[in-house]
LUMRO-133505 format. One record per residue (C-alpha): x, y, z. Coordinates in Angstrom, 1 decimal, padded with zeros to 4 digits, always signed. Example, Ala and Ser with C-alpha at 12.3 -4.5 7.8 and 13.67 -1.06 7.14 Angstrom:
BEGIN
+--------+--------+--------+
:      u :      v :      w :
+--------+--------+--------+
: +012.3 : -004.5 : +007.8 :
: +013.7 : -001.1 : +007.1 :
+--------+--------+--------+
//
This chain:
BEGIN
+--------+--------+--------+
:      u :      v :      w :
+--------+--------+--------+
: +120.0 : -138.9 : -097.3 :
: +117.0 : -138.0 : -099.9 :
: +118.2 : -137.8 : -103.6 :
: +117.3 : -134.8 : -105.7 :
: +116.3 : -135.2 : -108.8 :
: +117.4 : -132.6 : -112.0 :
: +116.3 : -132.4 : -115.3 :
: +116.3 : -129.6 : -118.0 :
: +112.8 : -127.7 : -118.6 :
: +110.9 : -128.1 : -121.0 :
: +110.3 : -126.2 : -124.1 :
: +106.6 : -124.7 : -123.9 :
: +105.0 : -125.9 : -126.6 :
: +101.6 : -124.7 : -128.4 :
: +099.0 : -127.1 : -127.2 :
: +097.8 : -129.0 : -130.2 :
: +093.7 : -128.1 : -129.4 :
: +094.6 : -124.5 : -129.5 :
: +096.2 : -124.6 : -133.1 :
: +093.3 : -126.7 : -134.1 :
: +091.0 : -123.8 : -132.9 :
: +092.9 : -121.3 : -135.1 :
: +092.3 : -123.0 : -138.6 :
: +088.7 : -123.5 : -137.4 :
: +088.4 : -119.6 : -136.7 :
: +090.6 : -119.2 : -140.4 :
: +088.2 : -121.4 : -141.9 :
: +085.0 : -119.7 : -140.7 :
: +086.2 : -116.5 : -142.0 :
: +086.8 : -118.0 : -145.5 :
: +083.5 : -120.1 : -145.7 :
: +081.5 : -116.8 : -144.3 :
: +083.8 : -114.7 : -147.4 :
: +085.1 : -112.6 : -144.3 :
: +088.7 : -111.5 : -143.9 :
: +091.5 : -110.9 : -141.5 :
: +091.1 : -106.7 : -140.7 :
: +093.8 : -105.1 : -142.6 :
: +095.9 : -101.6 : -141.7 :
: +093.6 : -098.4 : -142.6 :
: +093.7 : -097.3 : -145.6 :
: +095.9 : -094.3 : -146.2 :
: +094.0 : -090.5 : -146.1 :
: +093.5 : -088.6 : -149.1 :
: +095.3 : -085.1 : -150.1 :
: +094.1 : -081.9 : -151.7 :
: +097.7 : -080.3 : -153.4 :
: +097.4 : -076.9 : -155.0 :
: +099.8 : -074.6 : -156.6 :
: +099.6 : -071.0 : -156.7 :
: +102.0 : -068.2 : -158.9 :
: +102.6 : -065.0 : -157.8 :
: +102.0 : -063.2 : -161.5 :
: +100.2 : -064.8 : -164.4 :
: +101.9 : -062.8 : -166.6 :
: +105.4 : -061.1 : -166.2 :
: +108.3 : -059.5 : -168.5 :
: +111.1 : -061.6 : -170.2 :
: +113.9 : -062.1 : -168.1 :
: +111.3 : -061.7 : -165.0 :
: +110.6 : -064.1 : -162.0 :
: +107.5 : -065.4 : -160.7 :
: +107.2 : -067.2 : -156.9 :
: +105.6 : -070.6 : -157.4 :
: +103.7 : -072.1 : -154.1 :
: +101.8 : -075.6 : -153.1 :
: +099.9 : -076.2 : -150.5 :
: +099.7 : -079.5 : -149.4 :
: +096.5 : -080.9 : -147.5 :
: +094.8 : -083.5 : -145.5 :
: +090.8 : -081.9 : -145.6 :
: +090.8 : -078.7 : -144.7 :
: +094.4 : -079.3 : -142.4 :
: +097.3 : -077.9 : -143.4 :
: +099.7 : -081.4 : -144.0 :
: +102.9 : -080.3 : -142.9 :
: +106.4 : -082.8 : -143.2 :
: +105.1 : -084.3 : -146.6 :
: +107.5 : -084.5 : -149.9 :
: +106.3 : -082.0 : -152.4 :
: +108.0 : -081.5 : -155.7 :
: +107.7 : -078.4 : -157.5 :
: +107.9 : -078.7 : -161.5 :
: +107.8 : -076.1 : -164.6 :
: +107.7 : -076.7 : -168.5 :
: +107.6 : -074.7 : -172.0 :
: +104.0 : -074.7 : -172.4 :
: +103.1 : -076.8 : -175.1 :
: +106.4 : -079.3 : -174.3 :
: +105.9 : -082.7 : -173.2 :
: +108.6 : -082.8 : -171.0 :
: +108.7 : -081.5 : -167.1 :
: +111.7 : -080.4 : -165.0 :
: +112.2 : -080.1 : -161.2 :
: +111.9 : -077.2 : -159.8 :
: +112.4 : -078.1 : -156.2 :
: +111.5 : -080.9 : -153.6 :
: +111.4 : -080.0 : -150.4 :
: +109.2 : -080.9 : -147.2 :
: +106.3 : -078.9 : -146.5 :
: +105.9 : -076.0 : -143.5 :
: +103.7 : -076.2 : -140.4 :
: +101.7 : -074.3 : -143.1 :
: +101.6 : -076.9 : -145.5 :
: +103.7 : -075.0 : -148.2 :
: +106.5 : -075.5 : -150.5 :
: +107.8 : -072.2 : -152.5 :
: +110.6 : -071.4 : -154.8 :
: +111.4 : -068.7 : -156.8 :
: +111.7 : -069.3 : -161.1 :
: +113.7 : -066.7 : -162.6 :
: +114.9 : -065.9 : -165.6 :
: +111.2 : -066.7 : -167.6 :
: +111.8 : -066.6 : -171.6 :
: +108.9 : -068.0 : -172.8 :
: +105.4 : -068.8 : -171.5 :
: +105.7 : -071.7 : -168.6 :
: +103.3 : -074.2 : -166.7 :
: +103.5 : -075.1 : -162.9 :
: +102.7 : -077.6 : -161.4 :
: +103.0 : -079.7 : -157.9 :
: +103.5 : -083.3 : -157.0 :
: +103.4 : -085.2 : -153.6 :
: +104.7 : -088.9 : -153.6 :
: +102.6 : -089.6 : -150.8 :
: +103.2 : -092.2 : -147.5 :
: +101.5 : -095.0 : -146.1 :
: +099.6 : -092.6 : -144.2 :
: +098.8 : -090.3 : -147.0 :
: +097.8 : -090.4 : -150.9 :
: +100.2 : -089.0 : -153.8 :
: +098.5 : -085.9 : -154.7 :
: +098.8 : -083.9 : -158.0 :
: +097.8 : -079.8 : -158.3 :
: +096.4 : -078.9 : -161.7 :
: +098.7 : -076.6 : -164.3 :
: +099.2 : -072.8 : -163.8 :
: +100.4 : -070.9 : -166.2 :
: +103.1 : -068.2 : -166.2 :
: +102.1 : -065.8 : -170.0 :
: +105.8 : -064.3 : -170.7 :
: +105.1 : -060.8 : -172.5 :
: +108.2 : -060.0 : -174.9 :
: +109.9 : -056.8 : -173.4 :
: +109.3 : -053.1 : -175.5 :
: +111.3 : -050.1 : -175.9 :
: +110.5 : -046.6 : -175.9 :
: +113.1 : -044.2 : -176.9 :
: +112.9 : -040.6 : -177.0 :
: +115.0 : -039.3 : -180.1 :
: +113.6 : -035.2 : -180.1 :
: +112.5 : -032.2 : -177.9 :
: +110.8 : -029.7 : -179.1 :
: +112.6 : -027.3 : -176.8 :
: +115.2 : -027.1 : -173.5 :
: +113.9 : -024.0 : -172.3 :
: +110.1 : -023.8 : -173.0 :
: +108.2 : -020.3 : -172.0 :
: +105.0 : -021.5 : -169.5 :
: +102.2 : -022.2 : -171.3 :
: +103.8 : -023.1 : -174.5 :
: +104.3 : -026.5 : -175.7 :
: +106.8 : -029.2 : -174.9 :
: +106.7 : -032.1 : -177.6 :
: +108.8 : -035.6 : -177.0 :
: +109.1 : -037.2 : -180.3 :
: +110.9 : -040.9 : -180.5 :
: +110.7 : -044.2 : -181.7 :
: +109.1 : -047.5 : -180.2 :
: +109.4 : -051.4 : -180.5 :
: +107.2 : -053.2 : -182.9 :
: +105.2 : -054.8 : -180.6 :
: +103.6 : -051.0 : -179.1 :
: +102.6 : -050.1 : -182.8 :
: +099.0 : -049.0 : -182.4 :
: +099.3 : -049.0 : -178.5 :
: +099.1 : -045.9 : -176.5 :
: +101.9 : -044.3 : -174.5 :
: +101.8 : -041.6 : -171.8 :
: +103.6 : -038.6 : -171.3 :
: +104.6 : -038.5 : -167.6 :
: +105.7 : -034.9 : -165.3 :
: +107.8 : -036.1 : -162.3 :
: +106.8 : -034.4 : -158.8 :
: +109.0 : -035.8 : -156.3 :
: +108.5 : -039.8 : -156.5 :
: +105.2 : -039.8 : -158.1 :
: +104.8 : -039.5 : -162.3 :
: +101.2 : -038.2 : -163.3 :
: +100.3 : -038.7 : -166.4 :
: +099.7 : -035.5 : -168.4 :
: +099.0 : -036.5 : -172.0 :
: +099.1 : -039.6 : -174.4 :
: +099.3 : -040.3 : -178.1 :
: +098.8 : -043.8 : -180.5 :
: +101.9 : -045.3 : -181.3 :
: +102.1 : -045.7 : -185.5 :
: +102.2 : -048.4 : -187.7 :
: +106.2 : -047.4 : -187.9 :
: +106.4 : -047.3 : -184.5 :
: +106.8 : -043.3 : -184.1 :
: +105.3 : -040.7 : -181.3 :
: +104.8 : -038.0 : -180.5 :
: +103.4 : -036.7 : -177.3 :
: +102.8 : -033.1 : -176.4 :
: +101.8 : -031.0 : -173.5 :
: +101.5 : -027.4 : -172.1 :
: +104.7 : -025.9 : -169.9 :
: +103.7 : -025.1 : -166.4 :
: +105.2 : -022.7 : -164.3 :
: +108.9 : -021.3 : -164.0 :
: +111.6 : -024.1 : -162.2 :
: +112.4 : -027.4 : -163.6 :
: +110.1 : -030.1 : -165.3 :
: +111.1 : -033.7 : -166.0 :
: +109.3 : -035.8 : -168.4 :
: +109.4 : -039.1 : -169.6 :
: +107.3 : -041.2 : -172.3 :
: +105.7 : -044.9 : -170.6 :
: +104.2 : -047.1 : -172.5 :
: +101.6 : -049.5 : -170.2 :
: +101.7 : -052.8 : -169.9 :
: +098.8 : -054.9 : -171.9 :
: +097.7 : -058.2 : -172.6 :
: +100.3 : -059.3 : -175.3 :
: +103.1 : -057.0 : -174.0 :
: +105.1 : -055.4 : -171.6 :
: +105.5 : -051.9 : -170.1 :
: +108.3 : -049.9 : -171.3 :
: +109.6 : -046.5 : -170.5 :
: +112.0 : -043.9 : -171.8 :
: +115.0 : -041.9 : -170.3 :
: +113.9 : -039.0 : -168.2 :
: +114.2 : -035.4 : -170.1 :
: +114.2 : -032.4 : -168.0 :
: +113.4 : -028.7 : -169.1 :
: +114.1 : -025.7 : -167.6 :
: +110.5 : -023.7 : -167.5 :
: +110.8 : -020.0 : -168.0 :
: +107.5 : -017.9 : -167.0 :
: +106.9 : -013.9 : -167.7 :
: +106.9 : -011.5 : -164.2 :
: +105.6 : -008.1 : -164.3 :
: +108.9 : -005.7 : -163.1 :
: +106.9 : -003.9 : -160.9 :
: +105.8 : -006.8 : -158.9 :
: +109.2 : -008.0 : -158.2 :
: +110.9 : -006.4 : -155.0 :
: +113.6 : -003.4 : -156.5 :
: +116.5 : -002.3 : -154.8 :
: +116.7 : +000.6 : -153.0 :
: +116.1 : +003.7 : -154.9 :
: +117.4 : +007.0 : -154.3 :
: +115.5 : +010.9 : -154.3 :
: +117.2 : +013.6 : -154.4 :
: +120.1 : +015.0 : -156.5 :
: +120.5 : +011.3 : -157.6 :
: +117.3 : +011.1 : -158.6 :
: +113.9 : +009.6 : -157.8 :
: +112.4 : +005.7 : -157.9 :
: +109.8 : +004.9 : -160.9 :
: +106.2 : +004.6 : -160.1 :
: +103.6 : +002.7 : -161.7 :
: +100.4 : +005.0 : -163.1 :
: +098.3 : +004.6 : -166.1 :
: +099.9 : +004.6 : -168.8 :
: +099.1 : +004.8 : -172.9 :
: +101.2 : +005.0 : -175.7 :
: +100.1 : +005.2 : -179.7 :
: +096.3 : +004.3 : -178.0 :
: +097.8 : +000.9 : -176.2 :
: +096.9 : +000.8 : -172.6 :
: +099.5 : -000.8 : -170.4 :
: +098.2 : -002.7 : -167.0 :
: +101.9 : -002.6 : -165.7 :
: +104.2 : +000.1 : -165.9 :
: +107.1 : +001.7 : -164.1 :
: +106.4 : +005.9 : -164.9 :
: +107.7 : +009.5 : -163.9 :
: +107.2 : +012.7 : -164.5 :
: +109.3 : +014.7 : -166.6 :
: +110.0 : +018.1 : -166.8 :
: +111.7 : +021.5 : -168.6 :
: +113.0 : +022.4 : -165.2 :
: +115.1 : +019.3 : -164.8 :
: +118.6 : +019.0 : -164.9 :
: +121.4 : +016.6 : -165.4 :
: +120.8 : +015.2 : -161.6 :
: +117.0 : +015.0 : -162.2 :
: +116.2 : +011.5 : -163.3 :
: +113.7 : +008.3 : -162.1 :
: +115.7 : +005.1 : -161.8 :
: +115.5 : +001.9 : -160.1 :
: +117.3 : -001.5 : -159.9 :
: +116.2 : -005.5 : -159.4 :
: +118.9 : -008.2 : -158.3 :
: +117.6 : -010.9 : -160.7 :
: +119.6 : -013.5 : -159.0 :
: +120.9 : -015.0 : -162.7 :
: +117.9 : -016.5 : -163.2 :
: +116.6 : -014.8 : -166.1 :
: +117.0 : -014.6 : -169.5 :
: +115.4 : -011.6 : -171.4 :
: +113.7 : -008.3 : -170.0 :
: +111.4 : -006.5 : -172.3 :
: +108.7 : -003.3 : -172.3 :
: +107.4 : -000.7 : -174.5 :
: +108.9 : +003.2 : -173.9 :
: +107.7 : +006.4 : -175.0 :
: +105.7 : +009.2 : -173.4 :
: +102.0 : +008.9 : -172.0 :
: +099.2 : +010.0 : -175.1 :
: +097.4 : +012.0 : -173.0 :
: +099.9 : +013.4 : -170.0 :
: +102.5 : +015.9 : -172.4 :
: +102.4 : +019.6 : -172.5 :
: +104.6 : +021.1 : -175.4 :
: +107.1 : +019.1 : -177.3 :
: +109.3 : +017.4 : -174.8 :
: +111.9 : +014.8 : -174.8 :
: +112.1 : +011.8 : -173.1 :
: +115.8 : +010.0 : -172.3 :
: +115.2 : +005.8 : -171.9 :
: +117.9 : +003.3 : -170.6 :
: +118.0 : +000.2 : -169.4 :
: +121.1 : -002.3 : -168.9 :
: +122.3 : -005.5 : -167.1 :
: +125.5 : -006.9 : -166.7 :
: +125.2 : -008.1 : -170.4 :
: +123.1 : -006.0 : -172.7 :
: +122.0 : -002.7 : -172.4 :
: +119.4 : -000.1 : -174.9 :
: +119.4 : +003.5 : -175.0 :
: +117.1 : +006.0 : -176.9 :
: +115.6 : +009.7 : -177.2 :
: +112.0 : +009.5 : -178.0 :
: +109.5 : +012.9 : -178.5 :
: +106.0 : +012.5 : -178.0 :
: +104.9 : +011.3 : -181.0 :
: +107.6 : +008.1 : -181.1 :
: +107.8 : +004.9 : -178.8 :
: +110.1 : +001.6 : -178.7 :
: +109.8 : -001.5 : -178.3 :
: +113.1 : -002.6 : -176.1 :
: +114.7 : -005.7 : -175.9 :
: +117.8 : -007.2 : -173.6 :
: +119.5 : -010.1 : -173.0 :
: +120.0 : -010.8 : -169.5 :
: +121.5 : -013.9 : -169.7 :
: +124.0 : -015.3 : -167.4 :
: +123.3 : -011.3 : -166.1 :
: +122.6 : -010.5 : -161.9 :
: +121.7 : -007.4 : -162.3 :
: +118.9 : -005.0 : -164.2 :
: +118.9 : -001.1 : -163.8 :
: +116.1 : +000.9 : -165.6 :
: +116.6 : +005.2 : -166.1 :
: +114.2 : +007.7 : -167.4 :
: +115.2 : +011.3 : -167.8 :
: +114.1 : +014.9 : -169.5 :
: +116.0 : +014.8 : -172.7 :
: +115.5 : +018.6 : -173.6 :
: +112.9 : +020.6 : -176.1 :
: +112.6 : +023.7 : -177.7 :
: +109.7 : +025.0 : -175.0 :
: +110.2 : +026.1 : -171.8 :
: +107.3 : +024.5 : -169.5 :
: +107.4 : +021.2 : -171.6 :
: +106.5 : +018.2 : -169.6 :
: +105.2 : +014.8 : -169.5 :
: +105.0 : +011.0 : -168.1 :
: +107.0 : +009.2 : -169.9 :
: +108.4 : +005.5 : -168.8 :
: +108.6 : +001.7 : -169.1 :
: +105.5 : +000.3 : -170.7 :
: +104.5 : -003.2 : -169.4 :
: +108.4 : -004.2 : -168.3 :
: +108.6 : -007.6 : -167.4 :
: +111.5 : -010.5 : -167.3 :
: +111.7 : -014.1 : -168.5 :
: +113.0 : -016.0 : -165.4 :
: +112.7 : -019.9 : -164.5 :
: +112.4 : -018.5 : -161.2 :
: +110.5 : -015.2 : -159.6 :
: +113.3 : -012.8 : -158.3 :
: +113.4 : -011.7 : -154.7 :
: +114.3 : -009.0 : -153.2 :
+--------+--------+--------+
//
């Protein structure tokens, strides 16, 4: 029977020509001032940091942003840390620190700004990539203003006349302009402005436009060393003038109860009228004989007023005229000859209603007659009347 021999294996062992070949190579590279290749170096970074505003009110917020990159690619993943300070302090706080987007970008919002800040950006960089640091931005923090409106000139201004806002401001607007504003729907157009004083008084004025409401406010702009302000909103009620005898009437009746005034030129003491509401007026009349008419005013009116008397030229003898005119509120009556006319006034506020009458008052001649009526009758209304 053979025997078999055993026996452990051996350790493999580096043979001793090949470490001897090693420090020759090592000491090739020392004597030729070579050396072993090293890892590549790490790639350098761009970081910038952006701000939304460069300049906002106290108490505002501003969005801060860096970009992080690698040439011209966006280096997403990377550390950035987002700091702010007092300009003019030493010392920086931490905004943020977060990893950057596909994009490359790190934002945050800084609220709350008092004084003027700096921004800035930092990366701590990898073995990959440099540390990078953005220049400083800075945040200018205007101190906030006041506009106040103490005085109105009027409530109820008459179109074309004026409407004055009178107030106080903030120191800081003192020789600054501000605006007067009209409101039409969401926009506000500026309409007129006015310097600020040195005691930081306004007063702004401008022309009333037509009949409805108007709201106004005073807005000062924003400038270079401070912020924009604005007042409280002040709204007026606009009242315009409308000719009676454009405004639809009511129904009139002829007949025993009378007939409807007409317009026709018309002069009284030498003063032409371009609108008047006229009839003809007669000896021959009776009690039932009379011109009349009626306007539903809605309530949205506030005075009626017109000139009576009888036409210069139309009169034959020495008649008398009978004037009257009412509303639910007010009402004028009078007997005028030839020779006399009225100026008539009535209140037709909070009124619906406005009837007008003309009539032969009597005379000591038979055949007397003339045109006599309402001289330029017209009503103060914020609104025209319909019929």
């Amino acid at each position: 029977m053979d025997h078999l021999h055993h026996s452990a294996p051996r350790t493999a062992r580096r043979p001793r020509w090949l470490a001897a070949l090693v420090a020759l190579v090592a000491a090739l590279f020392l004597a030729g001032g070579l050396s072993v290749p090293a890892q590549a170096a790490a790639a350098k970074t761009t970081l910038e940091v952006s701000v939304s505003d460069s300049s906002v009110s106290s108490g505002a917020s501003a969005t801060v942003t860096a970009t992080l990159k690698r040439g011209t690619k966006a280096l997403g993943g990377a550390h950035v840390t987002l700091q702010k300070r007092t300009a003019g302090s030493p010392e920086w706080t931490t905004i943020t620190t977060a990893k950057t987007n596909s994009k490359g970008k790190v934002s945050a919002r800084v609220s709350g700004l008092r004084k003027d800040t700096e921004i800035r950006a930092l990366s701590s960089g990898t073995s990959k990539y440099k540390a990078a640091k953005s220049s400083t931005k800075k945040v200018k923090v205007k101190a906030n203003q006041r506009v106040t409106v103490t005085k109105t000139s009027t409530k109820k201004p008459t179109k074309g006349a004026a409407i004055t806002l009178s107030g106080t401001t903030s120191p800081g607007l003192a020789g600054k302009t501000v605006e007067l504003q009209l409101q039409s729907g969401t926009t506000w157009t500026t309409v007129s402005t006015a310097t600020v004083s040195q005691g930081n008084r306004f007063s702004v004025a401008t022309e009333a436009g037509s009949a409805g409401k108007a709201t106004y406010r005073v807005h000062a702009p924003a400038t270079a060393s401070t912020a924009s302000a604005t007042s409280s909103r002040k709204a007026f009620t606009v009242h315009e003038w409308f000719a009676l005898d454009s405004i639809p009437s009511l129904s009139s009746r002829e007949g025993e109860e009378g007939q409807r005034l007409t317009s026709h030129e018309f002069a009284i003491d030498g003063q032409a009228y371009a609108a008047n509401l006229t009839g003809t007026i007669h000896s021959s009349d009776d009690e039932n004989t009379y011109f009349s008419d009626g306007w539903d005013l809605g309530g949205k009116c506030l005075t009626f007023t017109a000139t009576v008397g009888i036409d210069d030229t139309h009169v034959v003898g020495a008649p008398l005229a009978g004037f009257l005119a009412w509303s639910d509120v007010d009402a004028y009556t009078s007997e005028l000859d030839a020779s006399e006319y009225d100026k008539v006034t009535i209140s037709l506020k909070d009124s619906r209603y406005l009837a007008l009458l003309m009539a032969y008052a009597g005379t000591d001649n038979d055949g007397s007659q003339a045109l006599a009526g309402f001289g330029d009758p017209k009503v103060l209304c914020s609104r025209k009347p319909a019929a």
